[in-house]
C-alpha positions in Angstrom: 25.7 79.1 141.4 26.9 82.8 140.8 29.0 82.6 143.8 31.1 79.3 142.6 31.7 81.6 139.4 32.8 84.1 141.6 35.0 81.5 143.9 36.9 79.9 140.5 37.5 83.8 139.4 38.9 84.4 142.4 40.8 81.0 142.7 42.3 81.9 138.6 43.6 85.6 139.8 45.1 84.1 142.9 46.8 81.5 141.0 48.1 83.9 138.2 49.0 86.5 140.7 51.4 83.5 142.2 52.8 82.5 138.5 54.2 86.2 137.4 57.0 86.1 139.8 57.7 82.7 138.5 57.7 83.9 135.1 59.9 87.0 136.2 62.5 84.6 137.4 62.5 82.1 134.3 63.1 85.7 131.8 65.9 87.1 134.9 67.4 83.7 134.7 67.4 83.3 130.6 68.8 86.7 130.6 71.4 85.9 132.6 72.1 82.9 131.1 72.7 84.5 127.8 75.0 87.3 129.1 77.7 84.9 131.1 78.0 82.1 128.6 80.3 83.9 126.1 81.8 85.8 129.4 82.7 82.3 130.9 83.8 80.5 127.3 86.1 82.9 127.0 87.8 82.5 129.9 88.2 79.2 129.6 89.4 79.7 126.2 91.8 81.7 127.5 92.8 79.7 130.3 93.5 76.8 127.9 95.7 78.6 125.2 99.5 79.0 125.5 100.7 81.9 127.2 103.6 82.0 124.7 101.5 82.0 121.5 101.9 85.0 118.8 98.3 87.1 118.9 97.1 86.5 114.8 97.5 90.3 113.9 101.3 90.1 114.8 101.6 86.9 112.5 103.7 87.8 109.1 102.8 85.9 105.9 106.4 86.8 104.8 108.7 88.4 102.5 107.4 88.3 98.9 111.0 88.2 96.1 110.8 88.3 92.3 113.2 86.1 90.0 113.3 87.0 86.7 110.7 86.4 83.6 111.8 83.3 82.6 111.7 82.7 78.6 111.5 79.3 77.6 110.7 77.1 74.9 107.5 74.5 75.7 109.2 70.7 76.0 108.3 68.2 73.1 107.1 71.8 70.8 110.0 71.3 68.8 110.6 75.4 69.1 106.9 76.0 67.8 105.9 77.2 71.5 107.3 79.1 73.8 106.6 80.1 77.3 106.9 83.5 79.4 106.5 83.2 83.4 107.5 86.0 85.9 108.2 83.7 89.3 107.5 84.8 93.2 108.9 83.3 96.5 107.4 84.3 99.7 110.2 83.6 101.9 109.6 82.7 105.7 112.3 85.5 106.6 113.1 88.6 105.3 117.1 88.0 105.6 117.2 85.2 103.4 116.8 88.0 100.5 120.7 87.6 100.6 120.7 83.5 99.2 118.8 85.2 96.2 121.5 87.7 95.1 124.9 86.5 93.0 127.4 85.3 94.7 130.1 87.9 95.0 132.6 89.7 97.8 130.1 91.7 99.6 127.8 88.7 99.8 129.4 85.1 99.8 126.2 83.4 100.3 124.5 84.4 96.9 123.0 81.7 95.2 120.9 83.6 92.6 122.1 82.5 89.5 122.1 78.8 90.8 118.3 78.8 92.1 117.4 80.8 88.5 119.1 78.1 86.9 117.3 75.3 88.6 113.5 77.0 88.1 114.7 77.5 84.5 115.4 73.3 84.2 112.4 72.8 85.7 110.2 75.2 84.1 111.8 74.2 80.7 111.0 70.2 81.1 107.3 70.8 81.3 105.2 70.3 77.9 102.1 72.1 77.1 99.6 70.4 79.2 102.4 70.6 81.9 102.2 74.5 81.7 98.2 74.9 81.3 96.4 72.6 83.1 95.5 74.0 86.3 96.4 70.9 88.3 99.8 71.0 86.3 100.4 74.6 87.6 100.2 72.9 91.3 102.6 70.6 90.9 104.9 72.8 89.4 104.6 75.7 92.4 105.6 72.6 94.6 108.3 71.5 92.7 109.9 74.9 92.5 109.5 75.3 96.1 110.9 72.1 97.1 114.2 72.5 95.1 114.9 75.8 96.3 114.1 74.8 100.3 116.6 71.8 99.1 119.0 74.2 97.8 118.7 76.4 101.0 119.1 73.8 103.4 122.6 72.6 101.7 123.5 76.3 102.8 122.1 76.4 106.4 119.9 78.8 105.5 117.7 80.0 108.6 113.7 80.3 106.6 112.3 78.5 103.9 110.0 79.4 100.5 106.4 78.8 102.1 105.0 79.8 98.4 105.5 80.3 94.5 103.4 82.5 92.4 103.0 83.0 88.9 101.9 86.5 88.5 102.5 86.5 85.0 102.2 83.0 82.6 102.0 83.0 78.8 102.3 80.5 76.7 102.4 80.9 72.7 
């Protein structure tokens, strides 16, 4: 009996002495695994994406330009409110600064007093709730920026507003 103890001890070693290179292999092979997957996604990655494509760090939001503070009475207030906004473009290029100047002889495409004008209409036809409502405020950045890229496309103009911000809004 004591030496069919011995002979299943014996048989257990041998049998674990024949799973620890198994189990070597399984971690070598995990390892491995783990270092060449992001290795290999990113060369596919990169074998799949334009060769002509702008790297994100050279990317340029734009060209931020200030109109004036714009004074204005609050539609439908009958002249008991009145509202104060400063007004930001981003502009997609910094050379369209020149459509934002006046018009005069050193720059004959100036349309700055014309695209001040036009926020001022707008800005001046909203009523209270037009002005504070968040939503409101949304609407109106679009509608800025829509009639000025209008505006700009009537003069061939090479960029467009991507944004409008109200840095400063106060209504009274």
């Amino acid at each position: 009996m004591a030496d069919k103890a011995k002979a299943e001890a014996r048989d257990i070693e041998i049998n674990a002495d024949k799973s620890k290179p198994v189990i070597i292999m399984l971690i070598v092979l995990a390892v491995l695994v783990l270092v060449f997957t992001p290795i290999v996604t990113l060369l596919v990655l990169e074998a799949f994406l334009p060769k002509d494509s702008v790297p994100a760090e050279k990317v340029s939001r734009g060209t931020e330009i200030t109109l004036d503070t714009f004074k204005f009475n609050v539609a439908h207030s009958q002249g008991t409110r009145f509202a104060q906004v400063q007004v930001v473009l981003e502009l997609s290029d910094a050379d369209m600064r020149k459509y934002f100047q006046p018009n005069d002889t050193n720059n004959p495409d100036g349309m700055g007093n014309k695209i001040k004008s036009e926020v001022l209409d707008i800005l001046s036809e909203r009523t209270l709730d037009g002005l504070l409502l968040k939503d409101s405020r949304a609407t109106l950045r679009k509608e800025i920026m829509t009639k000025i890229n209008v505006i700009l496309s009537e003069r061939k103009a090479k960029g467009v507003v991507t944004d409008v911000y109200f840095p400063s809004f106060l209504v009274q």
